[in-house]
C-alpha positions as CSV (number, residue, x, y, z in Angstrom):
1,X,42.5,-69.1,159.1
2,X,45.0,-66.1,160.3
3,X,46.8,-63.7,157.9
4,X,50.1,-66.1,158.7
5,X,48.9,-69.8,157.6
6,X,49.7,-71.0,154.6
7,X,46.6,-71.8,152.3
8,X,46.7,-75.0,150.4
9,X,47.4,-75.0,146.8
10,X,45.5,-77.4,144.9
11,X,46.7,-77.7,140.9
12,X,43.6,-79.5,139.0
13,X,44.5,-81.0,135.6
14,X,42.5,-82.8,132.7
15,X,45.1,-84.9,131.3
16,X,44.6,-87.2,128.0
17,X,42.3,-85.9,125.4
18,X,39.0,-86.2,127.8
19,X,37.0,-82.8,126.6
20,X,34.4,-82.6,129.4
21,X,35.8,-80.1,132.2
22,X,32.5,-79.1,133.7
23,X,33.0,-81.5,136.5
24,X,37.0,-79.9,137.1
25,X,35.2,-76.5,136.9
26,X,32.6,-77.0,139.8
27,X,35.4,-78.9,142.1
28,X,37.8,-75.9,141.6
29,X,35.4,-73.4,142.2
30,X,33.9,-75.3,145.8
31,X,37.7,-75.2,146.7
32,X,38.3,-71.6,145.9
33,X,34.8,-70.9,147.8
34,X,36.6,-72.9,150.7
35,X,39.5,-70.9,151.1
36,X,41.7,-72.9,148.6
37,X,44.2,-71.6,146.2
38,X,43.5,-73.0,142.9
39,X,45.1,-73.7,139.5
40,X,43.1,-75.5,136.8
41,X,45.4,-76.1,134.0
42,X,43.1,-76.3,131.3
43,X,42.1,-79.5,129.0
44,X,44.2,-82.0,127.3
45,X,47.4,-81.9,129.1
46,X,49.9,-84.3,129.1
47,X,51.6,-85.7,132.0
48,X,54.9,-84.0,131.7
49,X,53.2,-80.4,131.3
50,X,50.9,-81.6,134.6
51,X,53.9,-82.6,136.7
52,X,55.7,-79.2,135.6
53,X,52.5,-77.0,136.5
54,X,52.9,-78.9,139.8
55,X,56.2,-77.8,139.9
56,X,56.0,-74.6,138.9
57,X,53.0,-73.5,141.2
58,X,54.7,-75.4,144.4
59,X,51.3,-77.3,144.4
60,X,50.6,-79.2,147.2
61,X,47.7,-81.2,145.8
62,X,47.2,-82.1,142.9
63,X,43.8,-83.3,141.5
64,X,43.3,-85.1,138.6
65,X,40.1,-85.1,136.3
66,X,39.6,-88.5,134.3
67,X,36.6,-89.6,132.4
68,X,38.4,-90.7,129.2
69,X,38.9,-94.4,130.7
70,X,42.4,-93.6,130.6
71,X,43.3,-93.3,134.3
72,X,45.6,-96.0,134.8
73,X,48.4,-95.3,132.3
74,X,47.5,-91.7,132.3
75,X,48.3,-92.1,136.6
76,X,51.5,-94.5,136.0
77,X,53.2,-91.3,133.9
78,X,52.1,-89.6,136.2
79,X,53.6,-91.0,139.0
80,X,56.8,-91.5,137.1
81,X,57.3,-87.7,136.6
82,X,56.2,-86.9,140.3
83,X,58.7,-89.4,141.0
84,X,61.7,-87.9,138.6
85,X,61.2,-84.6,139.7
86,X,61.2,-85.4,143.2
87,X,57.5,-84.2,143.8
88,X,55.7,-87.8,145.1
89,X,55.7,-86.8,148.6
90,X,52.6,-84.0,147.3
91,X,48.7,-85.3,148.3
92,X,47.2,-86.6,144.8
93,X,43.7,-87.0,144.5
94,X,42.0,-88.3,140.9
95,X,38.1,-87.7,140.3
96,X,36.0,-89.0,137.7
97,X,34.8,-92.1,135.7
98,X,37.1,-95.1,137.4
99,X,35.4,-98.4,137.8
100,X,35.7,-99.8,141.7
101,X,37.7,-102.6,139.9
102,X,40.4,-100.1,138.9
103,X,40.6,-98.2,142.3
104,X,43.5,-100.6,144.1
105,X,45.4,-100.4,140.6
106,X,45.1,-96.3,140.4
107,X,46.1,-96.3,143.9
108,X,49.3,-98.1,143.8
109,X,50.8,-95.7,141.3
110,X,50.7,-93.4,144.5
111,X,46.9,-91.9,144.3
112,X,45.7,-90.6,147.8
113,X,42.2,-91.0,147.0
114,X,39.7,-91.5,144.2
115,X,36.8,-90.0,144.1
116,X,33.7,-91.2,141.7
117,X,31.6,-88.7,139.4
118,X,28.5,-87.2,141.9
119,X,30.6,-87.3,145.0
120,X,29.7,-84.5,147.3
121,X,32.4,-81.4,147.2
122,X,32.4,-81.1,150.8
123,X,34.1,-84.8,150.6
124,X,36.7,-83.4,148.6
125,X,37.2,-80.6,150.3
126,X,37.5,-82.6,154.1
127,X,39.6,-85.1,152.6
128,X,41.7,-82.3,151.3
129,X,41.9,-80.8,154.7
130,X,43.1,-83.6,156.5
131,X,45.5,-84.5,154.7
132,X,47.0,-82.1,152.9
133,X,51.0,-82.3,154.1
């Protein structure tokens, strides 16, 4: 990458009341180690303070973190605030404990891709790549 591109910024959130970040920690620091710029926001955020990070920041990925069993209304507020603020149009990725049952229901609130627990980072990372926008 030159001095004049633009790196991607990828905002990673825990959202809900989920405690276990390890998972968040090691995907953030494989995208820093690929050339990323990344914000982790910390645990137990809500929607509304996620969707302002992503605001604030000017992310242009965001990267959710679920293991609570949370991740479909935790991704419909989402979605709803991406959506009032404008910001849906951003690539939005959600990692984490959601059963293949759940996937076409996560998706339709406007999730880009899911990725289950033990997924290699250099999937994340590629998928990040090509399709960042």
């Amino acid at each position: 990458m030159s001095g004049l591109e633009k790196r991607i910024r990828v905002l990673l959130a825990k959202p809900g009341l989920d405690g276990h970040d390890v998972g968040a920690k090691v995907v953030a620091r494989s995208l820093i180690d690929a050339g990323f710029d990344v914000v982790y926001t910390g645990l137990k955020k809500t929607p509304e303070e996620i969707v302002q990070s992503v605001a604030e920041e000017k992310a242009d990925v965001l990267g959710l973190s679920i293991l609570s069993g949370s991740h479909i209304p935790i991704c419909v507020r989402v979605s709803d605030r991406l959506r009032e603020r404008g910001l849906s149009d951003l690539l939005w990725i959600v990692g984490g404990n959601i059963p293949e049952r759940d996937h076409a229901r996560v998706k339709e609130t406007g999730v880009d891709a899911i990725f289950a627990v033990g997924t290699q980072l250099q999937t994340i990372t590629d998928f990040i790549r090509e399709n960042s926008r």
